[in-house]
C-alpha positions in Angstrom: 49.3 91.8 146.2 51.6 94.6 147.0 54.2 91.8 148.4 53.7 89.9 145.8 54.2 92.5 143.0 57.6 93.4 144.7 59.0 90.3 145.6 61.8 90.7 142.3 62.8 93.7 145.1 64.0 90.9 147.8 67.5 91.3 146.5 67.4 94.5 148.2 67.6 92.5 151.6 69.7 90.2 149.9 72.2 93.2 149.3 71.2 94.6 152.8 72.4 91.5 154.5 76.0 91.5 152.4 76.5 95.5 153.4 75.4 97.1 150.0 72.0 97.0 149.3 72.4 97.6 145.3 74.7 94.6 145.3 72.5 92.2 143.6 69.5 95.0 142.6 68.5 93.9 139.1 69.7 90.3 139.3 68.1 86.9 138.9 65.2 88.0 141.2 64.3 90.4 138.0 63.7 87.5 135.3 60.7 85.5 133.6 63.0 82.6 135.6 61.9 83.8 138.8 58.7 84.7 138.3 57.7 81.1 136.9 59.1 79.8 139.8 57.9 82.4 142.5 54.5 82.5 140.7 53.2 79.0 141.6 54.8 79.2 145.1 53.1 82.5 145.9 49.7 81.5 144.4 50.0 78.2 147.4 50.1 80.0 149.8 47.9 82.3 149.3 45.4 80.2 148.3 45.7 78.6 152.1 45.1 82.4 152.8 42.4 83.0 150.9 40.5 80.5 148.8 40.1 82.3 145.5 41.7 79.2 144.0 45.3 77.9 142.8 44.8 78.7 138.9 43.7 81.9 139.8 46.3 83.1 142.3 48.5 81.5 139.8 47.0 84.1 136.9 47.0 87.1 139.6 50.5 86.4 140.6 52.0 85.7 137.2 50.6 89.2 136.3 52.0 90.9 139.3 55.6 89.8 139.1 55.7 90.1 135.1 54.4 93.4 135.2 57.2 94.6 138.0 59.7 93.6 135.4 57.6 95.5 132.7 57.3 98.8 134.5 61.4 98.4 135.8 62.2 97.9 132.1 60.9 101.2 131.3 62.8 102.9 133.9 65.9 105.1 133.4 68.8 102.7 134.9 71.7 104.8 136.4 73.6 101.3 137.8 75.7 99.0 135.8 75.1 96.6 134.3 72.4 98.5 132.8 68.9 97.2 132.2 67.5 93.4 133.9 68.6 89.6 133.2 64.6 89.3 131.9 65.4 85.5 129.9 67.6 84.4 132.4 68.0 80.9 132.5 67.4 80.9 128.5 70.0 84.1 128.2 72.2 85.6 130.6 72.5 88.9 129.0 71.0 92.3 130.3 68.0 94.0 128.3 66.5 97.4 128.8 63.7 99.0 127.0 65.4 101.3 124.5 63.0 104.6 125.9 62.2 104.8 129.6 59.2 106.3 130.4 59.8 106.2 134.7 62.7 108.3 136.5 65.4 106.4 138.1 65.5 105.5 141.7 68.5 107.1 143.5 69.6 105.1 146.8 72.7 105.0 148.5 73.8 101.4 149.3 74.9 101.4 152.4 72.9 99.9 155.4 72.9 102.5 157.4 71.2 105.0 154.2 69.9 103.1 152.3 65.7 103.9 153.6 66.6 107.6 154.2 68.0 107.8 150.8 65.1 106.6 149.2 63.0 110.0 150.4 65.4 112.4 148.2 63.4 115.3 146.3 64.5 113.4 143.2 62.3 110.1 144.4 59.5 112.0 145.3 59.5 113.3 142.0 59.8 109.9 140.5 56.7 108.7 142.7 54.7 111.5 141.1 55.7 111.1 137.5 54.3 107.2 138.7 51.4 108.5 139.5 50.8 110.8 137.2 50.9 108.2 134.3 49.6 105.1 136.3 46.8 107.0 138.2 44.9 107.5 135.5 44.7 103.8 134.0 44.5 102.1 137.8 41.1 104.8 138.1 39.9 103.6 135.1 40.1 99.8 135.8 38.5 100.5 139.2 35.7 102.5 137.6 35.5 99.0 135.1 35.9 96.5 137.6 32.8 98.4 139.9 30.8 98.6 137.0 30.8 94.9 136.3 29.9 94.5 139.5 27.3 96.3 139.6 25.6 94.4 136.8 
């Protein structure tokens, strides 16, 4: 699932490949184009995986990749162009949500610093700020989830 919720992020190797790892970083990979197209695709093969069923993968996936472009839209972006393509192919043009709740991400683009980059003080801070505000609401469907089990 962690794969799955940060496939939008494969432009990073994308980038990687080209010599600058931000090259493409907020592109097509980060729209509601993508994700209808990556959804179904994702939920095959995992279903050949693990037989949970296609409409379901399709549901799990769906909410995966939309909410990686949910939680990115509420993050401070430093990088032109500013914000994520999120209608592409209906519209081309950039949004951003107009409050961020999430720190940027500071990374250097080049392939040789681009992973030691990502372990700044200011990124560890970011990580914590994520789980300070996330922690609580992932314990809380946990605690939900094992409950309806349990009955």
């Amino acid at each position: 699932m962690v794969v799955v919720a940060s496939l939008p992020d494969a432009d990073f190797l994308v980038g990687l490949v080209a010599g600058d790892a931000n090259l493409y970083h907020h592109g097509l990979t980060h729209s509601i184009g993508f994700c209808a197209l990556a959804t179904p695709v994702a939920a095959l093969i995992l279903d050949r995986c693990w037989a949970l069923g296609f409409w379901k993968w399709t549901a799990v996936n769906g909410i995966l990749l939309t909410s990686h472009l949910v939680l990115d839209a509420l993050t401070a972006d430093t990088r032109a162009p500013f914000g994520q393509p999120l209608l592409w192919p209906f519209w081309g043009g950039y949004l951003q949500a107009p409050t961020t709740v999430f720190l940027d991400v500071r990374r250097l683009g080049a392939r040789t610093e681009f992973f030691s980059s990502l372990w700044s003080t200011h990124n560890l801070k970011a990580v914590a700020w994520e789980i300070l505000l996330l922690g609580p609401l992932v314990a809380l469907l946990g605690v939900r989830r094992k409950s309806r089990n349990a009955t």
